[in-house]
N, C-alpha and C positions, 0 to 999 in steps of 0.2 A: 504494500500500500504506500503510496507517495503523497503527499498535502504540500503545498505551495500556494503562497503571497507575496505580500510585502508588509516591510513593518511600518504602516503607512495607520491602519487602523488597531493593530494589535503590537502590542508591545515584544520584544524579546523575552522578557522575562514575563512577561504573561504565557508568552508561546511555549518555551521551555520548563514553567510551573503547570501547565496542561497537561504538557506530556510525560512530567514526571510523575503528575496526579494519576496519570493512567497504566505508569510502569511500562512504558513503551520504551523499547531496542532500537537503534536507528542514527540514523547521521540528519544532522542539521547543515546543511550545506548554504554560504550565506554569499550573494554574487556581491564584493564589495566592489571600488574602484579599480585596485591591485589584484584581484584576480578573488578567488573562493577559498572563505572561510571553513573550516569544518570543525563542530563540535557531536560530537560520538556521544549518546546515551546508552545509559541502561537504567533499569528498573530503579526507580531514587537515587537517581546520581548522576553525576555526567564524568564518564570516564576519560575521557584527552580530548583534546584541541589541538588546532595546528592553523599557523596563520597562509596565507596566499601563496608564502613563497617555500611553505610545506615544515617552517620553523617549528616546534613543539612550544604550545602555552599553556599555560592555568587555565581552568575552567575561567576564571571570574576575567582576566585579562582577555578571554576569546569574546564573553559576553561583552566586554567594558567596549572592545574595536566596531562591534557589532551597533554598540548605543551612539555611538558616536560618528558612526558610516551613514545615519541619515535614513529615509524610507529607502532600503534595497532589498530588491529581492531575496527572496530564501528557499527551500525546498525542505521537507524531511523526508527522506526514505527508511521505513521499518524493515528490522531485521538484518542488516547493514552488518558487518566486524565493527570491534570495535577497536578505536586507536589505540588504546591503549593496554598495558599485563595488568598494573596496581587496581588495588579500590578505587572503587570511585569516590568522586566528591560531592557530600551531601547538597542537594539543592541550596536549603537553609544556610550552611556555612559559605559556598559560593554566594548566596546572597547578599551577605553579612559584608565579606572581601569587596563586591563591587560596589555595597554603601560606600565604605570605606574610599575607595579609588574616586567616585565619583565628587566625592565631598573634596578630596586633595585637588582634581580638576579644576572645580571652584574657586578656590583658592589660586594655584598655578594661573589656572585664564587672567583672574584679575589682576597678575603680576604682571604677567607675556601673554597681552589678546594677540589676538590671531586678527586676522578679516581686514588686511591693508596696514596694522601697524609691523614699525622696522623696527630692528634693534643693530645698535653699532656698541662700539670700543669706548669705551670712558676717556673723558679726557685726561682724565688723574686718577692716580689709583695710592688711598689712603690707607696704611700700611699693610703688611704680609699680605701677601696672597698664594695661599701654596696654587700651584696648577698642574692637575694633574692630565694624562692621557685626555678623559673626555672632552675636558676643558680646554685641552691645548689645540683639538681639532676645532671646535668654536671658534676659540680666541683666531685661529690663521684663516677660519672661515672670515671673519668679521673684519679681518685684517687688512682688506682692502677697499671699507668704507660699509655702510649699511645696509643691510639685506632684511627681504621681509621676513618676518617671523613664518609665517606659512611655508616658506623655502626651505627654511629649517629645520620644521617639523619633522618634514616628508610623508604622515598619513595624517589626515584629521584626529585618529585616535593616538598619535603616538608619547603616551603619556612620558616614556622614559624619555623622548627628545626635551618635552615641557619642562622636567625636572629639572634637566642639564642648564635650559636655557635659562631659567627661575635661579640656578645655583649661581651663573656669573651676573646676572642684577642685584641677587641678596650678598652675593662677596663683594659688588662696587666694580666689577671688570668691563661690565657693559652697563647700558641703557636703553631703555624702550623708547621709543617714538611714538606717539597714537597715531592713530589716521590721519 
């Protein structure tokens, strides 16, 4: 059995608390920008995830790229393998994990929006600043004047780039721009 939409009237995690409601087996297959999400159920739980470019994620991190990709397409197929050996992960506690991400988003956006704002190189940098690997690819991205934040991203949902970006405004190495 196969069911397809979009997450235009119904929610991901309404769609994924359905199907856990009914102990259904299957892949969730989600057509983002970057190519197809997959999240693997079983019976209360969602066993693995795996993003576009076939990386392994958290349930909560596959749900979190999913809420934040916009009304796209989806498919579930019942009966599916499933991605993953280990236990699965309870609905409720992946619940609990993408509260959590979603609220740190909140936070992060209002440091580094996205939607036309830049962020460049500080003109002064008031004491220590250690820099590490992430930051040092940043810092040589930025290093040749201002770039949109969006560029920097690279996926609407990609939290870990927001955090990186959030770390050199909150250390003083850069500065946001608004629109």
């Amino acid at each position: 059995m196969a069911l397809g939409g979009t997450f235009e009237t119904l929610s991901v995690i309404d769609l994924v608390s359905w199907l856990d409601s009914l102990g259904r087996t299957g892949v969730l297959t989600v057509s983002t920008g970057g190519g197809e999400l997959r999240v693997w159920m079983v019976p209360w739980g969602i066993a693995a995830a795996e993003s576009p470019s076939g990386r392994p994620l958290g349930p909560a991190e596959a749900l979190f790229e999913v809420l934040t990709a916009g009304p796209v397409p989806w498919r579930f197929e019942t009966g599916a393998a499933t991605g993953g050996a280990g236990a699965p992960a309870p609905l409720v506690e992946v619940v609990e994990r993408l509260d959590a991400m979603i609220m740190e988003w909140e936070e992060l956006a209002a440091l580094v929006p996205s939607g036309g704002a830049s962020i460049r190189l500080a003109a002064e940098i008031h004491g220590e600043v250690l820099v590490d690997a992430d930051r040092w690819e940043l810092v040589i991205a930025l290093s040749s004047g201002p770039r949109p934040v969006d560029d920097l991203l690279g996926s609407a949902g990609d939290l870990v780039a927001r955090r990186r970006l959030a770390e050199l405004v909150r250390a003083g190495l850069a500065a946001v721009d608004p629109a």
